[in-house]
VOMI-358193 format. One line per 8 residues: for each residue x, y, z of C-alpha. Coordinates in steps of 0.25 Angstrom, whole numbers, plus 2048, in hexadecimal, padded with zeros to 3 digits. Layout:
<pts>
X:Y:Z  ...;
</pts>
This chain:
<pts>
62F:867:5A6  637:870:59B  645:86A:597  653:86F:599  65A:873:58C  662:866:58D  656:85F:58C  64E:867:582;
65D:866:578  65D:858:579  64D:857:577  64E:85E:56B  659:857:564  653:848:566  644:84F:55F  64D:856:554;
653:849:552  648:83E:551  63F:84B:54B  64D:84A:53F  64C:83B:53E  63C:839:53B  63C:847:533  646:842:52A;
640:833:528  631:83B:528  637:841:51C  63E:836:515  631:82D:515  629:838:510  631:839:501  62A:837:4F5;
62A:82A:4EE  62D:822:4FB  626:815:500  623:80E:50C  62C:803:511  626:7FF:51C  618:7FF:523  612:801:52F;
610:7F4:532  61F:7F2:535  623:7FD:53B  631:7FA:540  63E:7FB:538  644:7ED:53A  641:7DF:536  640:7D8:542;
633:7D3:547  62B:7DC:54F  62A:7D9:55E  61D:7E1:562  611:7DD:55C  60D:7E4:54E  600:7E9:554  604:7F0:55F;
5FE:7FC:561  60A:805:568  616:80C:563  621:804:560  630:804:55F  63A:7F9:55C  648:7F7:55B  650:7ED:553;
65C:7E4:558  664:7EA:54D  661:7F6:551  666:7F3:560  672:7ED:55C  678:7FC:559  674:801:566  67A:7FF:576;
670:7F4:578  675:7ED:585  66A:7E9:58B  65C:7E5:585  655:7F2:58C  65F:7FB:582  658:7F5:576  64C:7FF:57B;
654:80A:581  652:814:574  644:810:570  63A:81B:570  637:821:57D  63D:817:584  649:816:58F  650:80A:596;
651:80D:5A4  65F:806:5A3  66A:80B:5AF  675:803:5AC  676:7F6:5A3  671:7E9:5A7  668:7F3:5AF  65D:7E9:5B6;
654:7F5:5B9  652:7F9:5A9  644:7FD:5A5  63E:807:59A  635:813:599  62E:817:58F  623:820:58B  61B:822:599;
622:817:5A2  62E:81B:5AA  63A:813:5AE  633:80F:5BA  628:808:5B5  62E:7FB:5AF  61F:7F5:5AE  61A:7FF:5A2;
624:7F6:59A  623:7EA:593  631:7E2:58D  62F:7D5:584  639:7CD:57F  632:7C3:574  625:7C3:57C  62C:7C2:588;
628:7CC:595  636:7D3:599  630:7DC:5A2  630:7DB:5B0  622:7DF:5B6  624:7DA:5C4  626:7EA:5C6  628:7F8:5BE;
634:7FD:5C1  644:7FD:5BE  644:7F0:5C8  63A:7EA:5BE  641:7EC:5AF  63F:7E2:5A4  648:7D5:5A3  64F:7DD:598;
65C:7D2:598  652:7C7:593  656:7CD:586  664:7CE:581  666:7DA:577  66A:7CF:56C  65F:7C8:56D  656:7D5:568;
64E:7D3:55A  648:7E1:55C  640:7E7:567  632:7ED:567  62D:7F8:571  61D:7FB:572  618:808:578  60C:808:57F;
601:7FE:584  5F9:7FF:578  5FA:7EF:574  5F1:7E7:57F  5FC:7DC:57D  603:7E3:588  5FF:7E5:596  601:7F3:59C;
610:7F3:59E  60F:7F7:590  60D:806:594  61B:809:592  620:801:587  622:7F0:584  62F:7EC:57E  62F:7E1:576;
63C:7D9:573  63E:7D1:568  64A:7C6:568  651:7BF:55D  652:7B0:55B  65C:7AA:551  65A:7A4:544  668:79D:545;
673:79C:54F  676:7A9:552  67D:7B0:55E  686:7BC:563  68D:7BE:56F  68E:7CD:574  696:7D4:57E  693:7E3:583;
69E:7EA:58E  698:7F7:594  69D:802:59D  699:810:5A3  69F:81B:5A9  698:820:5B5  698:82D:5BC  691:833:5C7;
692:838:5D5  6A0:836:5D4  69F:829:5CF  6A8:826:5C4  6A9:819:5BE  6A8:80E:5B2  69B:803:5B3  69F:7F7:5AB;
698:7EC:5A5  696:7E1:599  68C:7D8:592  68D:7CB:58A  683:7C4:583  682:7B7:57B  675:7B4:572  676:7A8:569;
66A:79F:562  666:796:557  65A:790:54E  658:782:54B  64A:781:542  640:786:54C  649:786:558  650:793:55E;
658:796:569  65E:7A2:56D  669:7A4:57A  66C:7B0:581  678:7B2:58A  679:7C1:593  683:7C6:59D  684:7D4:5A1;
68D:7DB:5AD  68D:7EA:5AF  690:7F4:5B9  686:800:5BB  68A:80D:5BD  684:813:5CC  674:811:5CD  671:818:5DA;
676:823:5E2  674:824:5F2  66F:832:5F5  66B:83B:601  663:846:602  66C:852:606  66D:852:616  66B:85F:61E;
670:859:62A  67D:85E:631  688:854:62F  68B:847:637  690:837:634  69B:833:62D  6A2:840:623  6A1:83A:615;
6A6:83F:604  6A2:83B:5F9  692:83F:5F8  68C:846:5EC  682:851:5EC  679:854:5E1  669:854:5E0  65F:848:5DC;
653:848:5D3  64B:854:5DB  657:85D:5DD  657:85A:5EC  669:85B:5F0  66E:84C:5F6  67B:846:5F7  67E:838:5F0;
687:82F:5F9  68A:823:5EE  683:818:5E5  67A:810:5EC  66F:807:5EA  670:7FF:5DA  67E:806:5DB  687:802:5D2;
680:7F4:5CB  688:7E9:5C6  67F:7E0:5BE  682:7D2:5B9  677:7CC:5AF  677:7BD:5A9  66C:7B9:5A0  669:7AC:599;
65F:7AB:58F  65A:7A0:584  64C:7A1:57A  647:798:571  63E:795:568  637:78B:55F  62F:78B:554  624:783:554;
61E:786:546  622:793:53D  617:79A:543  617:794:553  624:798:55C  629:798:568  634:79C:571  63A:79B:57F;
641:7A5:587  64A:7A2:594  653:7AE:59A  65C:7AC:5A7  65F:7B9:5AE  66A:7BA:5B8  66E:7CA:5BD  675:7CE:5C9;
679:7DB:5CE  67F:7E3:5D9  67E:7F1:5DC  68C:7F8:5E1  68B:804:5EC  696:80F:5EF  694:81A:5F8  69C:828:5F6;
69E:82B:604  6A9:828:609  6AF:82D:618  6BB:835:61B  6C3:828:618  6C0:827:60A  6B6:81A:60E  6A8:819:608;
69B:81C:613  68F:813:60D  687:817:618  682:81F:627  683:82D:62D  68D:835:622  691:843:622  692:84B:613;
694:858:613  691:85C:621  682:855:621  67F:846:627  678:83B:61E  675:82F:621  678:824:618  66E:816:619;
676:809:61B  66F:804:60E  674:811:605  67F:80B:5FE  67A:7FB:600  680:7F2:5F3  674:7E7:5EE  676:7DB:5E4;
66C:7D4:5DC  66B:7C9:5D3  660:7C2:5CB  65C:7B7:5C4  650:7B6:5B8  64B:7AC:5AF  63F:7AF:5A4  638:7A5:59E;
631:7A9:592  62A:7A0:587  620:7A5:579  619:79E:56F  614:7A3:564  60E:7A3:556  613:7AB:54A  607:7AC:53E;
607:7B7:534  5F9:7B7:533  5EC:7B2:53D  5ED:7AF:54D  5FB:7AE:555  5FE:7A9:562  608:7AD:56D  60A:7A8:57D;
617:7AF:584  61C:7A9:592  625:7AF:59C  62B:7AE:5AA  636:7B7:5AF  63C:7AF:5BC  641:7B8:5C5  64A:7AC:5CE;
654:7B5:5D5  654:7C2:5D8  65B:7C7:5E5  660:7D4:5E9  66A:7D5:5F5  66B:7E4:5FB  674:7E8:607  66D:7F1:610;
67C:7F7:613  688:7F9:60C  691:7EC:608  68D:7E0:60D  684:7DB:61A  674:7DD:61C  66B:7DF:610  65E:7D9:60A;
65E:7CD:5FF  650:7CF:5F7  64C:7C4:5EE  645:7C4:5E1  642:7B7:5DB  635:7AF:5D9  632:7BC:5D2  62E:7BC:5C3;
623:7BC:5B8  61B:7B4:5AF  614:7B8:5A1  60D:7B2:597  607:7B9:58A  5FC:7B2:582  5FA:7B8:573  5F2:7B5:568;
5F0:7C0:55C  5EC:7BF:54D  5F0:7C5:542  5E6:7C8:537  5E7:7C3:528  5E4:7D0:522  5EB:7DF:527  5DD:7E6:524;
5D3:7E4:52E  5DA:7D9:536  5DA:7D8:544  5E6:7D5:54B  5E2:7CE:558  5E9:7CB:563  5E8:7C7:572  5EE:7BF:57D;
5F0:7BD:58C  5FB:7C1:596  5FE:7BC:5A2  608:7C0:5AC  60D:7BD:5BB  618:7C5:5C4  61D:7C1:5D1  625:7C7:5DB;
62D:7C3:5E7  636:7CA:5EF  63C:7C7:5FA  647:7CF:602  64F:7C9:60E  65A:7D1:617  668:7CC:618  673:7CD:621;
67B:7CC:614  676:7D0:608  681:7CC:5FF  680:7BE:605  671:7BE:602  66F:7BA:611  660:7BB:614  65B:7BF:622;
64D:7C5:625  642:7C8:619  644:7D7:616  636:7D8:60C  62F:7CF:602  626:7D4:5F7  61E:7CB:5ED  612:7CB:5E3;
60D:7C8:5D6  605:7CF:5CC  5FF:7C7:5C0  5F7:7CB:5B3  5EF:7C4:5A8  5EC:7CD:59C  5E3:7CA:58E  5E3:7D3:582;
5DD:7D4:576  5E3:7DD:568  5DE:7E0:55C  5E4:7E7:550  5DB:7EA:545  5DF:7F0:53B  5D3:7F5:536  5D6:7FE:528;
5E3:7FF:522  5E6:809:528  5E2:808:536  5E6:7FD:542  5DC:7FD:54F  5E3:7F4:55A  5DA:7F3:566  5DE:7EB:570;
5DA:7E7:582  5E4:7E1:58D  5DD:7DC:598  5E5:7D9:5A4  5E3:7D4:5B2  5ED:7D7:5BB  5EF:7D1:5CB  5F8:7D4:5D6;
5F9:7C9:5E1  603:7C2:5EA  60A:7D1:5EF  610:7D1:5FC  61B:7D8:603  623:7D7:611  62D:7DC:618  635:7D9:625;
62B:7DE:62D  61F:7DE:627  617:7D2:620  60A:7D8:61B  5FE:7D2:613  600:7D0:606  5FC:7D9:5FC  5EB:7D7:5F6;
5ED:7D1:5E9  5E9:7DA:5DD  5E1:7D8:5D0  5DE:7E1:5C4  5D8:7E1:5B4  5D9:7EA:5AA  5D5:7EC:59D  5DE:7F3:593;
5DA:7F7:584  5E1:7FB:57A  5E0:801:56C  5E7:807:560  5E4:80D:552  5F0:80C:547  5ED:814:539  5F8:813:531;
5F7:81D:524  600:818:51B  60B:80E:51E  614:818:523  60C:81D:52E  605:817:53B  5FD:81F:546  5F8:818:552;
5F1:81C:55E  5F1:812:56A  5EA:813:575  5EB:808:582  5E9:807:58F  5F2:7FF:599  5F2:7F8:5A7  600:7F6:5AE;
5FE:7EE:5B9  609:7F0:5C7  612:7E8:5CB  615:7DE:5D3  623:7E7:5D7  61A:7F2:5D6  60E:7EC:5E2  617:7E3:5EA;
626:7E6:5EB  629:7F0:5F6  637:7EF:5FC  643:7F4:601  64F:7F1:5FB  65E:7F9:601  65A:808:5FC  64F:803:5F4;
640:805:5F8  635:801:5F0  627:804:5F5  61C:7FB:5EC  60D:7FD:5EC  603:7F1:5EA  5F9:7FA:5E8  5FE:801:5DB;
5F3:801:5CF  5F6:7FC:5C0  5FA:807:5B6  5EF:80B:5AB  5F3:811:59F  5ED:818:594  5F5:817:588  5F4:820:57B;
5FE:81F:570  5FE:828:562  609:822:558  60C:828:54A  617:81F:543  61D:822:537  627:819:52E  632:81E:526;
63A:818:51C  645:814:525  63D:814:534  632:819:53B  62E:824:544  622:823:54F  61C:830:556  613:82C:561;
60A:833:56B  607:82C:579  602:82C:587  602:822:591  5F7:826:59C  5F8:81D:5A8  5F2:81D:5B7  5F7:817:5C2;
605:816:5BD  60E:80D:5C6  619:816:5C9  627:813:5D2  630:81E:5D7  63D:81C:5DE  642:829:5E4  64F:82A:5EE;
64D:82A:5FE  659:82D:605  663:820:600  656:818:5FA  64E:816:5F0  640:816:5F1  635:812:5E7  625:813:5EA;
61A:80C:5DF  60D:813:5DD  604:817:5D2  602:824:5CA  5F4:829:5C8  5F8:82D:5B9  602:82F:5AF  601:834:5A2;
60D:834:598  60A:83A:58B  616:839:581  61A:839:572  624:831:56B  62D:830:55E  635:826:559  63C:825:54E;
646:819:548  649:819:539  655:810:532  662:815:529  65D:823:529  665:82F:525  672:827:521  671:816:51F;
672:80F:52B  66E:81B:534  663:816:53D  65A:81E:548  651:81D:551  64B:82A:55A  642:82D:563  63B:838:56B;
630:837:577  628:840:57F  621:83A:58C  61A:843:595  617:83C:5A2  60D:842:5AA  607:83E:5B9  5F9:840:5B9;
5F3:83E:5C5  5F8:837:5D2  5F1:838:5DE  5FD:832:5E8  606:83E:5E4  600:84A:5DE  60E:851:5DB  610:847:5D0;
605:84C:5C9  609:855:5BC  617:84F:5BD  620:847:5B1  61D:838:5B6  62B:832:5BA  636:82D:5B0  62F:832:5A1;
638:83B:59C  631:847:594  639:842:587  642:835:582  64A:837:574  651:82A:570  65B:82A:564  662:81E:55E;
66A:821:550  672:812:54B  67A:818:540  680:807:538  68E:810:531  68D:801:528  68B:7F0:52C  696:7F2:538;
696:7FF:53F  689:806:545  68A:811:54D  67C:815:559  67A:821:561  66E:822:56A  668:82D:572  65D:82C:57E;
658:839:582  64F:838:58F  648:845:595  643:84B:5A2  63E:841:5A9  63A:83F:5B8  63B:837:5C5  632:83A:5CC;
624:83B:5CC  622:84A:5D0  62E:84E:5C7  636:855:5D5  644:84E:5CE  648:85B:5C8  657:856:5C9  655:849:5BF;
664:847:5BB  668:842:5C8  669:835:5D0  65B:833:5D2  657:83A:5C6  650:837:5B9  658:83E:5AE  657:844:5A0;
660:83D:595  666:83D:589  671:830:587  678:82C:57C  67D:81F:577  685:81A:56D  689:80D:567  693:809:55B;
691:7FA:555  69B:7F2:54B  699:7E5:546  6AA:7E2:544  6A4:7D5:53E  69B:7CC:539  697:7C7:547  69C:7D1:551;
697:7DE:554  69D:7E9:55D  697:7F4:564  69C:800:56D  691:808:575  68E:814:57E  683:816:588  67F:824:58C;
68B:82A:583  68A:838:58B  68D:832:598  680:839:59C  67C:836:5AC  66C:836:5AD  664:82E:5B6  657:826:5B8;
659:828:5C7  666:81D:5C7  670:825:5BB  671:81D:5AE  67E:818:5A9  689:822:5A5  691:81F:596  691:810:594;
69A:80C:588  697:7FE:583  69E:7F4:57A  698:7E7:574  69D:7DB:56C  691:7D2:567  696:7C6:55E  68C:7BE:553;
68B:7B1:54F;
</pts>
């Protein structure tokens, strides 16, 4: 699809710009009677430990707590936001529906992304969707040592979630006592359909810890309250019928994402989201000898929200009309009870999480990670009307997952000919149970008949075996298998009506190899093809969980088939004097993709599951990150993707066939410029840049920058930092500079400004 000429300016500027930055260090590196400081081997600028493991065979990009701590960092998932063809799909902050996309996944496929902190599984596979995202809060910013993120499932460590890309968070633990106390106050102005207002909220954290000889212990203290800016929008088709029911003012007309005219009668559904989080959480470790540790993790998770719903009808006496027959403009429409119905929430979360682990420099090392994430409250009140009386109360808890990660590698005494070998065992078990009751008063959580239940489980056991060999000096070959046997059993679902059989229990095995060759010319330069195939196995959500929930209807499919991928990566790095720059080629080639849509019917929402014969996203990447470049204390990091996402083949709907695959925009640009003026002030300015994406699968939203919609961006943020003394530090921040309105169907925030205190000791 050919680009407009705002599009094809802002294009031009982000390649002129990283094309500038990579030219200029090209050339600097290339003078006469330079020599290399660094090698590939260590090929990050920073001294922290690396989080991923040294032989993985991917594209890698990290970034560095220092780093962070110049930029709007509020919640964990903004230290990723301006990686490399990467974006948050982050609506408001404290947002519980947050996942990423990258490369060839969209922002509805949450199960094509892995998220680790310290070993730790974050990620929430009971489904693949914004319902499902990772248990970003488990980390708090301050804790961040640096964070890693792998591209690809090229390493046979990972299972096949690692299509789109694995995170790997690593933390810090103190040395000595050691603490800080940091409060952030935000707050945006929103406008839209009339709606003019100001969405406040604030943040505090607490982190304070100590070592005593082998022992350390490290406490974290969260509290976040924020108001979201509107989420969702009750719309009607325009009506053709002649006029009757109550006269109404106050409707908006405009068109949705296919260009079709509707009228917009208020903010329904998520509406306006008020969002309490409180979060407990306490690590320790101990070390056994210098080269055996250990640690433990405990984390307690308490969030509650409530969603807040204003109609803009109002009669002929100024009062407001939620729902029935209504008269706008001379034609009847016919507003459900449920249109406008207000929802609470709140939840509760435990994770449990355990490693030990050897550290030798040289021979054989040893690691086993557990984990259990305890779902023990999670209810939902939603009225089926406006203000208080009937509604449903759905249920949540018992629900949960459990993971445990056996790994032994050894590292060979000699670089030349040596063998790294590795190989472990993985073992993991999800388990959902719903369970959804009618009340004559939902706010009173009054239970009367079953309205639906839904349940199931999925488990998998995976083995893998490694090996790098670095066979000449010049040359690495890491060939590598995951073998994984996946089973689905235990599904069932009800309603009030119907009781039917439960679902036949499924079983499946797949063997996925991988394989990689480095040659490295000189110890500036490192060429890598990767080639792996992948396995992504469904959901429990994804089989099982079918439901009706006030607008919300979700149709699942126990029948869907896992995803296979074949993956192919090209990387050409290239280190500087002061950074690095990476050009890599890709293509992700997967069948049977698991795909969820939600499109709008009438005043609801509707999302059906199923399976895509055959997507093929090919793309091309460069990223760019170099330190004091220009002037001293000037620091960049750029990027520019390409990701051409193509359906293949699909036999339920031939009209998607040709068609850009849903949510990958043609182009991402990502620009991050820190500029330290000396030790107290430092100044940052970020870009995003997001093309033409779409929301459907047969392309028909020809109107993206609408309610609805999936927009084209380009958003700005800024942050200026001060350390007023020894142990205080200031910052003042803006989100989304421009006040742009864009959309990933709910519109993202409008200009948040930012202020944050954070004091040391």
């Amino acid at each position: 699809m050919p680009f407009d000429s705002r599009e094809k300016n802002k294009l031009a500027a982000a390649v002129s710009f990283a094309c500038l930055q990579i030219s200029a260090q090209s050339l600097a590196q290339t003078q006469p009677n330079q020599s290399p400081t660094q090698t590939l081997g260590t090929v990050v600028v920073t001294t922290q430990t690396p989080v991923a493991d040294p032989n993985i065979p991917s594209p890698t990009e990290t970034v560095t707590a220092k780093q962070l701590e110049n930029r709007n960092v509020i919640n964990v998932e903004d230290a990723v936001s301006d990686m490399p063809n990467m974006h948050v799909r982050k609506r408001f902050i404290g947002d519980r529906n947050s996942i990423i996309s990258t490369r060839s996944t969209s922002s509805r496929q949450s199960a094509r992304g892995l998220v680790y902190a310290d070993g730790l599984l974050l990620s929430n596979l009971l489904g693949s969707d914004f319902n499902f995202p990772p248990q970003w809060s488990v980390v708090s910013p301050e804790e961040i040592s640096r964070v890693d993120v792998i591209y690809g499932p090229y390493s046979a460590a990972y299972p096949g979630n690692s299509l789109g890309a694995t995170i790997l968070i690593g933390t810090k633990m103190p040395k000595q006592f050691e603490g800080d106390v940091k409060v952030q106050a935000f707050s945006q102005r929103f406008d839209l359909y009339g709606i003019h207002d100001t969405y406040d909220g604030n943040q505090a954290n607490a982190y304070f810890g100590d070592r005593k000889g082998n022992f350390s212990w490290l406490i974290t203290l969260d509290r976040l309250e924020n108001d979201s800016q509107p989420l969702s929008f009750a719309t009607l088709p325009i009506s053709t019928t002649p006029g009757s029911g109550t006269p109404v003012t106050g409707a908006y007309f405009d068109r949705d994402q296919t260009g079709a005219n509707r009228v917009v009668l208020g903010v329904n559904s998520e509406g306006v989201t008020h969002t309490v989080l409180n979060q407990a959480k306490i690590k320790l470790t101990y070390d056994f000898t210098p080269t055996l540790k250990s640690d433990f993790t405990l984390v307690h998770w308490e969030q509650k929200a409530s969603s807040t719903t204003t109609p803009f009808l109002r009669d002929s006496n100024g009062n407001p009309v939620y729902q029935g027959s209504v008269n706008i403009g001379g034609f009847q429409y016919t507003l459900p009870a449920s249109t406008f119905a207000p929802s609470n929430s709140e939840g509760e979360r435990w994770l449990y999480g355990a490693t030990l682990k050897t550290q030798n420099d040289k021979g054989w090392n040893y690691q086993a990670i557990a984990s259990f994430f305890d779902i023990t409250k999670d209810i939902t009140r939603t009225a089926s009307g406006p203000g208080s009386g009937p509604g449903t109360v759905a249920f949540g808890n018992d629900t949960g997952w459990k993971s445990l990660d056996l790994k032994a590698d050894r590292r060979p005494n000699v670089a030349l000919n040596g063998h790294w070998l590795s190989a472990g065992y993985h073992y993991d078990n999800y388990k959902l149970d719903n369970r959804t009751y009618n009340s004559p008063d939902w706010q009173a959580q009054q239970l009367s008949t079953l309205n639906n239940t839904f349940a199931g489980k999925t488990q998998t056991q995976a083995l893998f075996l490694q090996d790098a060999w670095q066979f000449a000096k010049a040359f690495k070959l890491n060939v590598g298998t995951r073998y994984e046997q996946w089973k689905a059993y235990d599904g069932s679902r009800t309603t009030a009506t119907n009781s039917p059989p439960p679902y036949a229990d499924r079983e499946e095995s797949h063997w996925s190899p991988k394989t990689s060759i480095e040659y490295l010319p000189n110890d500036d330069w490192l060429i890598r093809l990767s080639l792996g195939k992948a396995y992504r196995f469904p959901t429990v959500s994804e089989m099982f969980q079918g439901r009706v929930v006030g607008n919300n209807i979700t149709n699942n499919n126990p029948d869907l088939k896992p995803e296979h991928a074949f993956s192919k990566d090209l990387t050409f790095e290239r280190l500087l004097e002061k950074g690095k720059v990476r050009l890599s080629f890709y293509e992700d080639d997967v069948r049977n993709v698991i795909f969820s849509q939600t499109f709008i019917s009438g005043a609801s929402t509707v999302t059906n599951i199923q399976n895509v014969d055959r997507v093929r996203t090919r793309g091309a990447e460069v990223a760019y990150e170099a330190q004091s470049v220009y002037v001293k204390g000037l620091d960049i990091m750029a990027s520019l993707a390409y990701n051409d996402a193509i359906t293949l083949e699909n036999s339920i709907n031939q009209s998607y066939v040709g068609h850009h695959f849903y949510r990958i925009p043609l182009w991402r640009a990502d620009l991050v410029a820190t500029y330290r003026q000396n030790t107290q002030w430092a100044y940052t300015l970020a870009a995003r840049y997001s093309g033409r994406q779409w929301n459907t699968l047969d392309n028909t939203d020809v109107n993206p920058d609408t309610f609805g919609g999936t927009s084209s961006f380009t958003v700005l943020d800024a942050k200026i930092s001060y350390d007023a003394m020894k142990n205080v530090k200031l910052g003042l921040g803006v989100n989304n500079l421009t006040d742009q309105r864009y959309y990933v169907f709910h519109p993202y925030p409008g200009r948040t400004v930012y202020a944050e205190a954070k004091i040391s000791f």
